[in-house]
Every structure is written in C-alpha cells, then in structure tokens.
N, CA, C and O atoms as a DFTB+ gen file, in Angstrom:
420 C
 N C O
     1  1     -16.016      10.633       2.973
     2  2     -15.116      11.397       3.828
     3  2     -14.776      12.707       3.130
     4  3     -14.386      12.777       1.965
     5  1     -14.970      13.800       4.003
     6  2     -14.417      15.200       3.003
     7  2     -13.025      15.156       4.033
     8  3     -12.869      14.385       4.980
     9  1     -12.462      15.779       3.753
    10  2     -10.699      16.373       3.878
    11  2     -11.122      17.554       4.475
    12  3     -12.034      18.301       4.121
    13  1     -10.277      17.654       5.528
    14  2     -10.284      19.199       6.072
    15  2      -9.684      20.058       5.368
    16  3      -8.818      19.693       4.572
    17  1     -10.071      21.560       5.539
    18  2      -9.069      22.548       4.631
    19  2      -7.630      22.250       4.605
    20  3      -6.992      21.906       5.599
    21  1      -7.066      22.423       3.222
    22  2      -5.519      22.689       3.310
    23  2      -5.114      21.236       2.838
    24  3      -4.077      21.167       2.178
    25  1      -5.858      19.974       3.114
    26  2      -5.500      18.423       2.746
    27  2      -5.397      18.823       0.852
    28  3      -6.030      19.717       0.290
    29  1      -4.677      18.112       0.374
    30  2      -4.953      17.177      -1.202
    31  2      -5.673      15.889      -0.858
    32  3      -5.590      15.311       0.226
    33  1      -6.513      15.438      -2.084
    34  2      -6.394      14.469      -2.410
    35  2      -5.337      13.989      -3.423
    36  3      -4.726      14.654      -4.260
    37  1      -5.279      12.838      -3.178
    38  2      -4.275      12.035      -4.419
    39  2      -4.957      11.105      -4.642
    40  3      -4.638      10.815      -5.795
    41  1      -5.821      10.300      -4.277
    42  2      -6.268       9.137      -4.771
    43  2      -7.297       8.983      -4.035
    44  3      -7.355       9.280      -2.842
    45  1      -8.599       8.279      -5.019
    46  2      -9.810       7.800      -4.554
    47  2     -10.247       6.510      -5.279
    48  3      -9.320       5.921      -5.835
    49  1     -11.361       6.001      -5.376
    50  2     -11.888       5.069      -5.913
    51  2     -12.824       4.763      -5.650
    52  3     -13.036       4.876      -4.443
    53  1     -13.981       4.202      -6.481
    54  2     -15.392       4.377      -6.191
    55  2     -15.764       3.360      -4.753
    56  3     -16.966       3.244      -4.514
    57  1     -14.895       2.718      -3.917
    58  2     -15.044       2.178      -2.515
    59  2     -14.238       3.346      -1.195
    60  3     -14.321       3.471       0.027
    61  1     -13.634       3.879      -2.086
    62  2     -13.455       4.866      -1.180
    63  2     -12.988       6.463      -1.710
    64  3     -11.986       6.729      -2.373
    65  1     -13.985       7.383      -1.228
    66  2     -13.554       8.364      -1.610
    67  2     -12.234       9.474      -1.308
    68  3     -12.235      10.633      -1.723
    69  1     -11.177       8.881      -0.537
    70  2      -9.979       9.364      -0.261
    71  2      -9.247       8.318      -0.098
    72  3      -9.598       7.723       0.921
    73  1      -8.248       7.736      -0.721
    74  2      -7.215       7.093      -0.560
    75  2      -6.301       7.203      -0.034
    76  3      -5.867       6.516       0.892
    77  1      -5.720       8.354      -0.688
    78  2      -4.607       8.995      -0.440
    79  2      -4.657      10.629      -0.161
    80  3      -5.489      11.245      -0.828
    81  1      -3.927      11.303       0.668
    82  2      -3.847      12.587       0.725
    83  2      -2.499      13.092       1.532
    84  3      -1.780      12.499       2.337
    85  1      -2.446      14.439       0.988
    86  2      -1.339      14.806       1.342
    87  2      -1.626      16.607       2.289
    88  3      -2.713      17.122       2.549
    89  1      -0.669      16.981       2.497
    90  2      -0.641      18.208       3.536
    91  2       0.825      18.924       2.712
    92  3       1.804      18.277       3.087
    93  1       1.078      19.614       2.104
    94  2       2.130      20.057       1.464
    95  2       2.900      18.840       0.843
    96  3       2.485      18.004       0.040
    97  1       4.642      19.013       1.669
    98  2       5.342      18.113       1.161
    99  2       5.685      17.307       2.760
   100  3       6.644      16.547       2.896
   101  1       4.888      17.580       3.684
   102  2       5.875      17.082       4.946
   103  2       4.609      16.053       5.250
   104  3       5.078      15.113       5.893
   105  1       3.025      15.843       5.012
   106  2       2.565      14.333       5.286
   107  2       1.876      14.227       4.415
   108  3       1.327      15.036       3.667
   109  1       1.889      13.121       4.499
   110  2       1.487      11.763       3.579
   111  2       0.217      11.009       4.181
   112  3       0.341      10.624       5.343
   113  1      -0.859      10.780       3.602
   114  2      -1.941      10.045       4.437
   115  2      -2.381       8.982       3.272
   116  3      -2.751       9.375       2.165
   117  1      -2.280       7.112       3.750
   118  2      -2.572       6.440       3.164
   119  2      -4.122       5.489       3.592
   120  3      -4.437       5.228       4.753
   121  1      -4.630       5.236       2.820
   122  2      -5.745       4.692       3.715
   123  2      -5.732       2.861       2.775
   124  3      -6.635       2.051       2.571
   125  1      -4.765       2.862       2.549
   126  2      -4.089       0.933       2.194
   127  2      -2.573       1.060       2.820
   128  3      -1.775       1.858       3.311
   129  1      -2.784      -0.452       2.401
   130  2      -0.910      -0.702       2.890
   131  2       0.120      -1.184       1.574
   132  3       0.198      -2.126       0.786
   133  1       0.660      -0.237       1.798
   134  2       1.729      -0.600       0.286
   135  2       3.051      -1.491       0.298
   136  3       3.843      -1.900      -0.552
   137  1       2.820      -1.640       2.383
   138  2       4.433      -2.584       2.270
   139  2       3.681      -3.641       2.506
   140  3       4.240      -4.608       3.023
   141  1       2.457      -3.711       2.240
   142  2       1.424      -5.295       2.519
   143  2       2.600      -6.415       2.075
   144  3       3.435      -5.990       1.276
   145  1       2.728      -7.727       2.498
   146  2       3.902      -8.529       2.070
   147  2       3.072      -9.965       2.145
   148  3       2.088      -9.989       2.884
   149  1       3.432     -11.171       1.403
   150  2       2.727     -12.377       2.539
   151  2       2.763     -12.512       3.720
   152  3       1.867     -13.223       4.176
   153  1       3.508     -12.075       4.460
   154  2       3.371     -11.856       6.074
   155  2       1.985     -11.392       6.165
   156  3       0.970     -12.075       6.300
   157  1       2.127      -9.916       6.054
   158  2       0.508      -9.065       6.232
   159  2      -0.600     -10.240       5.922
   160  3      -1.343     -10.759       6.756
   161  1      -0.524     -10.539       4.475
   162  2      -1.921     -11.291       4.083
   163  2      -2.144     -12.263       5.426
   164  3      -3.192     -12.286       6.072
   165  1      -0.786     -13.175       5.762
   166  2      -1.584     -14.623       6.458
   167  2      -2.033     -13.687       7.596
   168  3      -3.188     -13.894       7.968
   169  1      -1.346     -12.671       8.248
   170  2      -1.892     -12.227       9.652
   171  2      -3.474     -11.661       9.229
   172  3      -4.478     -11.696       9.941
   173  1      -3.346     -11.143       7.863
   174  2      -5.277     -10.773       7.892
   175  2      -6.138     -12.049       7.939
   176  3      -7.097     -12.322       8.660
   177  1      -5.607     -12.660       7.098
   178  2      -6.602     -14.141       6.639
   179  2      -6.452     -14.676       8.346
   180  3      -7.542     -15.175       8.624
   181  1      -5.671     -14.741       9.367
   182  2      -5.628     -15.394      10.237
   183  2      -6.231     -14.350      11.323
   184  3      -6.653     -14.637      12.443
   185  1      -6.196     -13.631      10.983
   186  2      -7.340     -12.729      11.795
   187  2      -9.119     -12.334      11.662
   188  3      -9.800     -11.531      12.299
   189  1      -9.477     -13.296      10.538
   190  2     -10.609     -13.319      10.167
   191  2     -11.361     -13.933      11.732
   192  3     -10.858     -14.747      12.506
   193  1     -12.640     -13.265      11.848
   194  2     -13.403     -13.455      13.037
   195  2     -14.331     -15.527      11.895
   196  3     -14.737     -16.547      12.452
   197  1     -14.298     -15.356      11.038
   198  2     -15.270     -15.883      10.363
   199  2     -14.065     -17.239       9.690
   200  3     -12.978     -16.883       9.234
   201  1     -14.473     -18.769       9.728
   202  2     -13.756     -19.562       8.664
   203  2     -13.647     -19.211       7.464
   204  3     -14.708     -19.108       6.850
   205  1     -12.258     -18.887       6.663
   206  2     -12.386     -18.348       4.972
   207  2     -13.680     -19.203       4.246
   208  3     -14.548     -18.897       3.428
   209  1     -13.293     -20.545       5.063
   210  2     -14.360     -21.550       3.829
   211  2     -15.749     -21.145       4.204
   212  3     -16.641     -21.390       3.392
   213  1     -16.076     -20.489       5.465
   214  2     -17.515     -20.010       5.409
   215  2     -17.672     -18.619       4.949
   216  3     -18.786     -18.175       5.226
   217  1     -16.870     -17.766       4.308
   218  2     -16.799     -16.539       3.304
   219  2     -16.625     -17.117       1.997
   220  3     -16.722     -16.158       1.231
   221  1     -16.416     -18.193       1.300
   222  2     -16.182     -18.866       0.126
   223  2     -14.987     -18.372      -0.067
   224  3     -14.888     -17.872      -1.188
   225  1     -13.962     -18.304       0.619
   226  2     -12.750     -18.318       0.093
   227  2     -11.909     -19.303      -0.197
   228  3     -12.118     -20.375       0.371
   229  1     -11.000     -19.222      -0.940
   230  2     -10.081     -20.576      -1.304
   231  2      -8.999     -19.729      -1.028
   232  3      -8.548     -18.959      -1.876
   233  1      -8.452     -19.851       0.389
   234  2      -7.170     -19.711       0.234
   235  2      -5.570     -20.108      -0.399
   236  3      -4.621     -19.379      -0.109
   237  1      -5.402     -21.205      -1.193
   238  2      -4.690     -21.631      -1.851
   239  2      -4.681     -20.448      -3.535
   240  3      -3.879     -19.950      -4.324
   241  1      -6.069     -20.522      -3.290
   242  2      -6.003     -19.583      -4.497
   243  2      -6.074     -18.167      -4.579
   244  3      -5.898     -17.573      -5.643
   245  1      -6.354     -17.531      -3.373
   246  2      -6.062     -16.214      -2.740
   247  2      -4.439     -15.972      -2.948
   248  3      -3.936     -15.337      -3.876
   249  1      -3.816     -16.554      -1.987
   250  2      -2.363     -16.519      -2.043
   251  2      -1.738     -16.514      -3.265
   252  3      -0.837     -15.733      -3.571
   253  1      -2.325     -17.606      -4.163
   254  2      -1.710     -17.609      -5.822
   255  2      -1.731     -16.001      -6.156
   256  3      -0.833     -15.162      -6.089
   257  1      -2.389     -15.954      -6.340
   258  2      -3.171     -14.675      -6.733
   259  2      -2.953     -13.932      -6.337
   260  3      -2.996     -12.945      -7.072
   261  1      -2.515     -13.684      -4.820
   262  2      -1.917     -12.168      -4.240
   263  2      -0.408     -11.818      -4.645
   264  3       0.077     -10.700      -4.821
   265  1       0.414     -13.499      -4.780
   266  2       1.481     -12.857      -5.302
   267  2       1.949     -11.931      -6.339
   268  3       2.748     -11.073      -5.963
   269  1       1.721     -11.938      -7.150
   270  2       1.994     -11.390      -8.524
   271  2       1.681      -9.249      -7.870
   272  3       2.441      -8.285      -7.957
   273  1      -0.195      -9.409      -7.114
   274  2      -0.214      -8.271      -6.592
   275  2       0.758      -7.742      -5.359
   276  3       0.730      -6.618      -4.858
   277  1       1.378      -8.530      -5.103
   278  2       2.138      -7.934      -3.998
   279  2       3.131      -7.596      -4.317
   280  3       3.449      -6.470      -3.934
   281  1       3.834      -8.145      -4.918
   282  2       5.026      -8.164      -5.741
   283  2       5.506      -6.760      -6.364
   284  3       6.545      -6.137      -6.148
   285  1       4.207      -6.401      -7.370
   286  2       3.457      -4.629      -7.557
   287  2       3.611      -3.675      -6.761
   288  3       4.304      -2.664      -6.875
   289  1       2.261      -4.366      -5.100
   290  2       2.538      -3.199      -4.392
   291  2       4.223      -2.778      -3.472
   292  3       4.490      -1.730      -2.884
   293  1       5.089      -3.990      -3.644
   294  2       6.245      -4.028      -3.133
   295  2       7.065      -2.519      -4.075
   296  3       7.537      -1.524      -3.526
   297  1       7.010      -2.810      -5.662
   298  2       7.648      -1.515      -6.390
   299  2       6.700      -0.135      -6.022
   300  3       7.076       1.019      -5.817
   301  1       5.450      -0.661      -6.020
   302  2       4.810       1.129      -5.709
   303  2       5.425       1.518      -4.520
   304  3       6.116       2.535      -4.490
   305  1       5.171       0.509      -3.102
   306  2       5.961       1.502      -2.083
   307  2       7.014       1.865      -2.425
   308  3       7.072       3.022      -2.011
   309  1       8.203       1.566      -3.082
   310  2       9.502       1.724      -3.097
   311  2       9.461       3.054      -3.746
   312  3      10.197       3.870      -3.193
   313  1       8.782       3.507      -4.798
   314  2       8.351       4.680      -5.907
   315  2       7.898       5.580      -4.738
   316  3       8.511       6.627      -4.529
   317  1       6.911       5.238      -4.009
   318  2       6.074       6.560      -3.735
   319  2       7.032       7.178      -1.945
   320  3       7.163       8.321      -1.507
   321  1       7.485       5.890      -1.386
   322  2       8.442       6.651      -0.248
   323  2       9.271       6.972      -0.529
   324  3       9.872       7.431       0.443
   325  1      10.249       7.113      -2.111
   326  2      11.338       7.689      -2.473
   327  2      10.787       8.750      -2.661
   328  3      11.001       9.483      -1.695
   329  1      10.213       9.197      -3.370
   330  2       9.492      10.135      -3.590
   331  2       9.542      11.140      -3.017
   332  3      10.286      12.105      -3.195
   333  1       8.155      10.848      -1.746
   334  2       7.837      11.365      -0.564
   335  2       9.234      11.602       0.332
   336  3       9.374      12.675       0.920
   337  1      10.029      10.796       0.396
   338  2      11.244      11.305       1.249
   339  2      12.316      12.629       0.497
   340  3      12.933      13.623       0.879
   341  1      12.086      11.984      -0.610
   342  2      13.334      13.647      -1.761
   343  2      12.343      14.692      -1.317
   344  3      12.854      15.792      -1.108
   345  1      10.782      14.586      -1.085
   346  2      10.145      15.963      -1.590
   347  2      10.106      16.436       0.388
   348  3      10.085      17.561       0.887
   349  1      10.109      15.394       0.916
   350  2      10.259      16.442       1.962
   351  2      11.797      17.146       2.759
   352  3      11.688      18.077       3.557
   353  1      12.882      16.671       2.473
   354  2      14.231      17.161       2.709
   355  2      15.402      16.340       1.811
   356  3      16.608      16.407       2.049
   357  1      14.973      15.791       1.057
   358  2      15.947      15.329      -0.420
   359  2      16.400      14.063       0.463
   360  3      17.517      13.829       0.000
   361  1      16.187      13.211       1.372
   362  2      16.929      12.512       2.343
   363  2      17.192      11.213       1.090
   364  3      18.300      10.684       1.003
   365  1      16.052      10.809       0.185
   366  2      16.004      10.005      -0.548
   367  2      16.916       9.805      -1.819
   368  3      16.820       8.915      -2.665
   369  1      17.748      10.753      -1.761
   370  2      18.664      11.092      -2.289
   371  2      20.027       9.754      -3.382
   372  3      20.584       9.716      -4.479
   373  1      19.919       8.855      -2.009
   374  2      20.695       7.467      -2.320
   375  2      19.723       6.762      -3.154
   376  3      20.107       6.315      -4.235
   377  1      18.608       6.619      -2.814
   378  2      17.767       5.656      -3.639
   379  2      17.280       6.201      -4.842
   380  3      17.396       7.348      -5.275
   381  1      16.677       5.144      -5.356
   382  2      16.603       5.146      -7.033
   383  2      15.380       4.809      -7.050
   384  3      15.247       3.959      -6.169
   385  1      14.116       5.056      -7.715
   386  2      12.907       4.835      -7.487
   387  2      12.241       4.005      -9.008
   388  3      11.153       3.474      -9.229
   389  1      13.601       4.229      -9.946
   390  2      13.289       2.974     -10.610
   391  2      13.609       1.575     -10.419
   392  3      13.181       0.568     -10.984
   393  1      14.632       1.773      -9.307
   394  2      15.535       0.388      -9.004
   395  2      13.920      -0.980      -8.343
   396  3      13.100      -0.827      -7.438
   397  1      14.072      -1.856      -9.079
   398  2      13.025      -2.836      -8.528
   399  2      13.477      -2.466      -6.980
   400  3      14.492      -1.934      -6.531
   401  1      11.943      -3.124      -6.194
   402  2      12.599      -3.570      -4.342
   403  2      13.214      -4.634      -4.962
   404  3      13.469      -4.856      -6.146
   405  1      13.498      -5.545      -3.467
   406  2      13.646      -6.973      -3.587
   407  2      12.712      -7.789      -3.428
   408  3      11.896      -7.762      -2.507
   409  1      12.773      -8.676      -4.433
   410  2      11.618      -9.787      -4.376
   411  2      11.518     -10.387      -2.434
   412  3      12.225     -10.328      -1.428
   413  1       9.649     -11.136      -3.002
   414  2       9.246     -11.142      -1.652
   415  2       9.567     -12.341      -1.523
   416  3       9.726     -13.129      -2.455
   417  1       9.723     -12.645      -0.022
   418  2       9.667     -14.149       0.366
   419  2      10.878     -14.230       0.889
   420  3      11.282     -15.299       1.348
C-alpha cells in the first residue's frame, strides 16, 4: 500500500506495509485493533468460516495466550488515544497516559 500525499507513516511491519498513519494532528489511521478485548477475540474465533480444529487451532490455548497480549494492547490504546486526543485540542487533558487501563474481564 503507498499513502497518498500529505499521509505519515507511523508503523509498518514486514506483513504489512502501513500500520499506522497519520494526517497532521487531527487523523489517526489504524490498520489493527488496540481496544481488541476477549470479547473481540471470541467474536473473531466465532466468526471463523472454517472449524478452529480444522485450522489446528487449540483454542484453550489461544485464549491462554491472548491474555497476557491483550492486557498490553489494553495499556497501548490507553497511551496512544491520550495522546492523539492532547495533540489534537488538549481534550486529553484529565487523563494520564501512564495510569494502567483497567484490567480485562
């Protein structure tokens, strides 16, 4: 994917070459989900066209395993929409972007 004139990048990775991008300070373009939660996961896993067990998945051990990552992406969103909200009219002002979120579940 190239970016039209005037975009940033902020983030890529060798599965995708734009992650993230921005337009000044007023948008934000994500191409993941950072408020992903166990909610999100079961609605993906339960939206699979395909049985997990015929992708070799172990969901028991997916879930183990996503917690700890979710948990993560729970503080990055909290970091990067504080952020993004001070830099476009200071609104973020109340929040603290070191303050943990709240745990999931």
């Amino acid at each position: 994917m190239v970016l039209p004139s005037g975009l940033e990048s902020l983030a890529s990775s060798p599965h995708c070459a734009v992650q993230a991008y921005r337009n000044g300070t007023s948008l934000l373009g994500l191409q993941f989900h950072l408020e992903a939660d166990a909610d999100h996961l079961d609605r993906l896993i339960d939206g699979l066209r395909v049985p997990p067990e015929l992708l070799g998945l172990d969901l028991m051990a997916l879930r183990a395993r996503a917690t700890d990552s979710l948990q993560r992406m729970r503080h990055a969103c909290h970091a990067v929409m504080t952020r993004w909200l001070d830099e476009v009219d200071g609104s973020a002002g109340d929040l603290d972007a070191s303050e943990p979120a709240q745990p999931l579940g």
